[in-house]
N, C-alpha and C positions, 0 to 999 in steps of 0.2 A: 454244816458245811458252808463254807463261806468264799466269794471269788473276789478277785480285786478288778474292779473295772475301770473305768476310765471315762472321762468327759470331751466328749470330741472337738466341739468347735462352737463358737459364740459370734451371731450377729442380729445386729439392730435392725427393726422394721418402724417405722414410721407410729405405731400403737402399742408396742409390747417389747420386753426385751427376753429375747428367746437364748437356748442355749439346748443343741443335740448333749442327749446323756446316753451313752452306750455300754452297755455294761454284758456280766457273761450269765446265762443262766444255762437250763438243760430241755432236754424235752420227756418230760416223764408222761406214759398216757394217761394213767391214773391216780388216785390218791396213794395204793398201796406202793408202788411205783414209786413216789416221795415216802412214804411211812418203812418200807423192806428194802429198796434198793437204790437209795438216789442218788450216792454214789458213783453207780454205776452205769447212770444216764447219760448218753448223747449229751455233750456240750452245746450250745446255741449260742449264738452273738444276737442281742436284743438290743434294741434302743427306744429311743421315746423323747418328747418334747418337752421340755422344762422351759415355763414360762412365768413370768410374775406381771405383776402389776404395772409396775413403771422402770422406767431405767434405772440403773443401778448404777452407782459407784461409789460405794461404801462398806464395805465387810463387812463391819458394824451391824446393818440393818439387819433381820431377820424375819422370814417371813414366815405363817403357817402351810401348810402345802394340801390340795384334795389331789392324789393320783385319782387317773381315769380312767375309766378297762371299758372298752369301745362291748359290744351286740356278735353276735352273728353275722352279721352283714356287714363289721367294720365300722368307723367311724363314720357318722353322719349327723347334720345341722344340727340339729337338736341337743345334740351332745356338744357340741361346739361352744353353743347358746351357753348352753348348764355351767360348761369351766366358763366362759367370759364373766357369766354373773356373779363367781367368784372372784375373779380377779378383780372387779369392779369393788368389790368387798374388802381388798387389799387381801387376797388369798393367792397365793401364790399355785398355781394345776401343774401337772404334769402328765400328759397323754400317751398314755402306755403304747408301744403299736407293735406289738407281739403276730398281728398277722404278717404285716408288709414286711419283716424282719424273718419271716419265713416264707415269703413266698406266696403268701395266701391273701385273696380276696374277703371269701366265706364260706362260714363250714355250715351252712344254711341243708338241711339234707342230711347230712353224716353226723356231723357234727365228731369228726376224726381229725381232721390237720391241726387244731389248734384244742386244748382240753382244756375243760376249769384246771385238770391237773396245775398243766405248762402254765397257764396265766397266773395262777396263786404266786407259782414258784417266781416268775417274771417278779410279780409288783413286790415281793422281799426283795429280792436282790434289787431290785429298783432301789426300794426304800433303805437298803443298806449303803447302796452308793452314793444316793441322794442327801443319805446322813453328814457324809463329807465337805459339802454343798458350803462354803463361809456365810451364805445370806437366805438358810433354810434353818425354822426352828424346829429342827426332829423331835422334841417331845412333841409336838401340836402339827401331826401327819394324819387327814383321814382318807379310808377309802369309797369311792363310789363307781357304780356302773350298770351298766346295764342287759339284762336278758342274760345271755352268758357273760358278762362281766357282771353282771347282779350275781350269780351264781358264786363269781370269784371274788366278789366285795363278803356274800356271804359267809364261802367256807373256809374264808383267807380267817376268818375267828376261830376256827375248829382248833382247839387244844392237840390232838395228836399231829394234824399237819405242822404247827407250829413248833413243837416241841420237836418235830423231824427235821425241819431245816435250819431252827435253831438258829433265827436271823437276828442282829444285834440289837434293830430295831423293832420298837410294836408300833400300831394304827390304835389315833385313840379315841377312832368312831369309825362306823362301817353302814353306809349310808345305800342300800342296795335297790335297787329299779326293778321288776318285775322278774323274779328269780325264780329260777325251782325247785321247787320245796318240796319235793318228792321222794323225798328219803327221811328214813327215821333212823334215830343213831344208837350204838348199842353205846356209846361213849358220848354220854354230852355234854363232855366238857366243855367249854367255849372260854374266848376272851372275858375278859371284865370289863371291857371298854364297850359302850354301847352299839347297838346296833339296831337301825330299823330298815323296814321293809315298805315299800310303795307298790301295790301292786290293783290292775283295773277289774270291776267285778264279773268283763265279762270275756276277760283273756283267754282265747282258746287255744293257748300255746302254752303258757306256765300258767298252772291253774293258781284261783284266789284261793277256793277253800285249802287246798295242798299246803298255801301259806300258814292259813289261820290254825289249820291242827299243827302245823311244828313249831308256832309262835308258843301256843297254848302247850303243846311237849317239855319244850324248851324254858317256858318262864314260870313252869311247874319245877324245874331243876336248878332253878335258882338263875338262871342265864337272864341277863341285862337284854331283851331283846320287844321290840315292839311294831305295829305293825298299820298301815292307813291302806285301805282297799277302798278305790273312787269307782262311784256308782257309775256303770253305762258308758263303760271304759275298756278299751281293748289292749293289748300290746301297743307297745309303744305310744301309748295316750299322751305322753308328754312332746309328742312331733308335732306338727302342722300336717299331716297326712290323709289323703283320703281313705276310707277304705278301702283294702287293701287286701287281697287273696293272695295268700303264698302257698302255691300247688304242691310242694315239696317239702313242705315246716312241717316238723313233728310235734302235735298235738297232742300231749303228756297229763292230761285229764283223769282218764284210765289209770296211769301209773303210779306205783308205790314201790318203793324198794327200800331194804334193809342194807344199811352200812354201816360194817363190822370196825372194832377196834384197830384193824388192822391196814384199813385203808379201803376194804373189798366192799364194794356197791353190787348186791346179789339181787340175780332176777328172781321175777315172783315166782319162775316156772324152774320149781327143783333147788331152788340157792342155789344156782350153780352165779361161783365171780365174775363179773363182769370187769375183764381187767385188759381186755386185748380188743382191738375195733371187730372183728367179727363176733365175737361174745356179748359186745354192748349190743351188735345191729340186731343178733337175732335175740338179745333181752326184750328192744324197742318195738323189736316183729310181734310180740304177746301183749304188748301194752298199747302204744303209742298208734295214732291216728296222722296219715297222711292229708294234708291240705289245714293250713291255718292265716287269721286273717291278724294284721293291722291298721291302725286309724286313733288319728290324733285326738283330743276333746280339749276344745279349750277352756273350757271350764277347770277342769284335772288339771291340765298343764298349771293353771295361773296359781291354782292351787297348791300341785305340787311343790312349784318352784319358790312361795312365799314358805312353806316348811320347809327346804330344802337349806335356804338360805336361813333361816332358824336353829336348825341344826347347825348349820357350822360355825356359827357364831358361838354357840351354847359350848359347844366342845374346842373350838378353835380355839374362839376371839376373847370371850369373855372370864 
C-alpha cells in the first residue's frame, strides 16, 4: 500500500537548510494491525523535518539521509546532538515527529497513543516520500533511534512487516539505541541490511540481556545483526542526564513474549494476543515493573557516538 504525499514548505535558517515533509500514513496499534488489516487503518497526516548539511541549490547534489524516531518522551538534546553530528558528516537527517502530528507529548506509562506499530509504518512512508527528494541519495537511507524509536529502527527490518507495507524503498542500515528485545519470533526473517544495537548494562527499562539472547537468536538464523552493551550504563546513557527516576516507566526485565508470523505479540499468561491497548496493559500487568530510572555516562556517550559515526560512514559514506 502506497500514498502520495507531499512536501510542504522550505526555509533558510542562518546553519542548515531545512524543509517540512508531510506525508499520509495510518494508525495501526499493532504489528498484526500492518500484517491482516492495514488497509483498513485510520488514515494520519504525519510530517517531519528534512534537513541536510548546507544550503542547497543544485539538483545534482545528493545526499545520504539517517531518519530519526525520537523516545518515549519525544524528542530531546541528545537526539538533536546525534543528527547534527551527522550532518556535520555531510549526512543529510530527517526527524520523524509522529508524536506532535498526533497530538501527543508521551506515551511514557501506556505506551498506547503512539505504537512501534504507527512509527514503523510512519518512517516507510517517510522514506517513500523522501525517495522523491532531487537532492536525497535513496539507495544510502539509514535508520536510527531511540528507546521506542530503537524498537521502530529495530522491527522496521522484520520481513513480514516489510513485505505488508510493501514500501518502495528499503533502509540500508538500522542503527538502534536501547530497544526491546523482549520478543522472540516464530518468523525471523529480517532485512539483509545490517543492523546494530547499543544498549547500557544496567538499563532498567529495556533490558541488556533481553538484547543479547535475540542478537544470539537472530545471528544463529543467518540475520546481519550485532550488538555493543556499555558497562555502568542506564537508559538513555547517551544524554547529559542526571539520574533520573521515572515513577511511571515500565520496567520490562521480567518480560518475554512470543511473536507470531502473523503480527500477534502474545502474553506469557495463556498466549492470549496482545493486539488492542487493554490486552497489551494487562499483558504488561504479569510482567512489567512500575518505576524506572535514566542517566547519562559520558564515557558511553563519547563512545557511543565515535561508533555511531562509524557506522554511518561504513554503510552510508564509504
Amino acid at each position: 500500500m502506497h500514498f502520495k504525499p507531499a512536501i510542504l514548505f522550505i526555509f533558510l535558517s542562518s546553519y542548515l537548510f531545512s524543509e517540512r515533509v508531510e506525508f499520509q500514513s495510518a494508525n495501526p496499534f499493532s504489528f498484526n494491525d500492518i500484517i491482516e488489516n492495514l488497509d483498513n487503518q485510520e488514515k494520519q497526516t504525519v510530517y517531519g523535518d528534512l534537513k541536510f548539511p548546507e544550503e542547497i541549490n543544485d539538483d545534482n547534489i545528493k545526499y545520504p539521509l539517517v531518519i530519526g524516531v525520537a523516545g518515549s518522551l519525544g524528542w530531546k538534546a541528545h537526539h538533536y546532538e546525534q543528527l547534527e553530528m551527522y550532518r556535520d558528516m555531510g549526512i543529510a537527517t530527517f526527524e520523524l515527529r509522529s508524536f506532535s502530528s498526533r497530538g501527543i507529548e508521551s506515551t511514557v506509562g501506556t505506551q498506547v497513543e503512539v505504537t512501534t506499530a504507527m512509527l514503523i509504518l510512519d518512517s516507510y512512508n517517510a522514506l517513500d516520500e523522501i525517495g522523491n527528494h532531487p537532492n536525497i541519495d535513496i539507495g544510502n537511507v539509514a535508520i536510527t533511534g531511540w528507546s521506542l524509536g530503537g524498537a521502530t529502527t529495530l522491527f522496521s527490518g522484520w520481513k513480514p512487516i516489510i513485505d505488508a507495507i510493501s514500501p518502495q524503498n528499503k533502509f540500508s542500515a538500522h542503527l538502534s539505541y536501547y530497544p526491546p528485545c523482549i520478543v522472540s519470533f516464530e518468523d525471523a526473517g529480517f532485512t539483509d541490511s545490517p543492523i546494530h544495537i547499543l544498549i547500557g548494562e544496567d538499563d532498567d527499562w529495556t533490558p541488556a540481556l533481553a538484547c543479547e539472547q535475540l542478537v544470539n537468536d537472530l545471528s544463529s538464523e543467518g540475520v546481519d545483526i550485532n550488538l555493543t552493551v556499555y558497562k555502568n550504563s542506564h537508559h538513555s546513557f547517551d544524554s547529559e542526564l542526571p539520574l533520573i527516576y521515572i515513577e511511571n516507566g515500565y520496567g520490562l526485565s521480567e518480560c518475554r513474549f512470543n511473536l507470531r508470523n502473523d503480527g500477534a505479540i502474545l502474553m506469557n499468561f495463556l498466549e492470549v494476543p496482545m493486539t488492542s491497548p487493554l490486552l497489551q496493559k494487562i499483558g504488561l500487568y504479569f510482567c512489567a515493573n512500575r518505576g524506572t530510572t535514566v542517566a547519562g555516562n559520558s564515557e558511553a556517550r563519547k563512545s557511543a557516538h565515535k561508533f555511531s559515526k562509524s557506522f554511518m560512514k561504513k554503510y552510508l559514506i564509504d
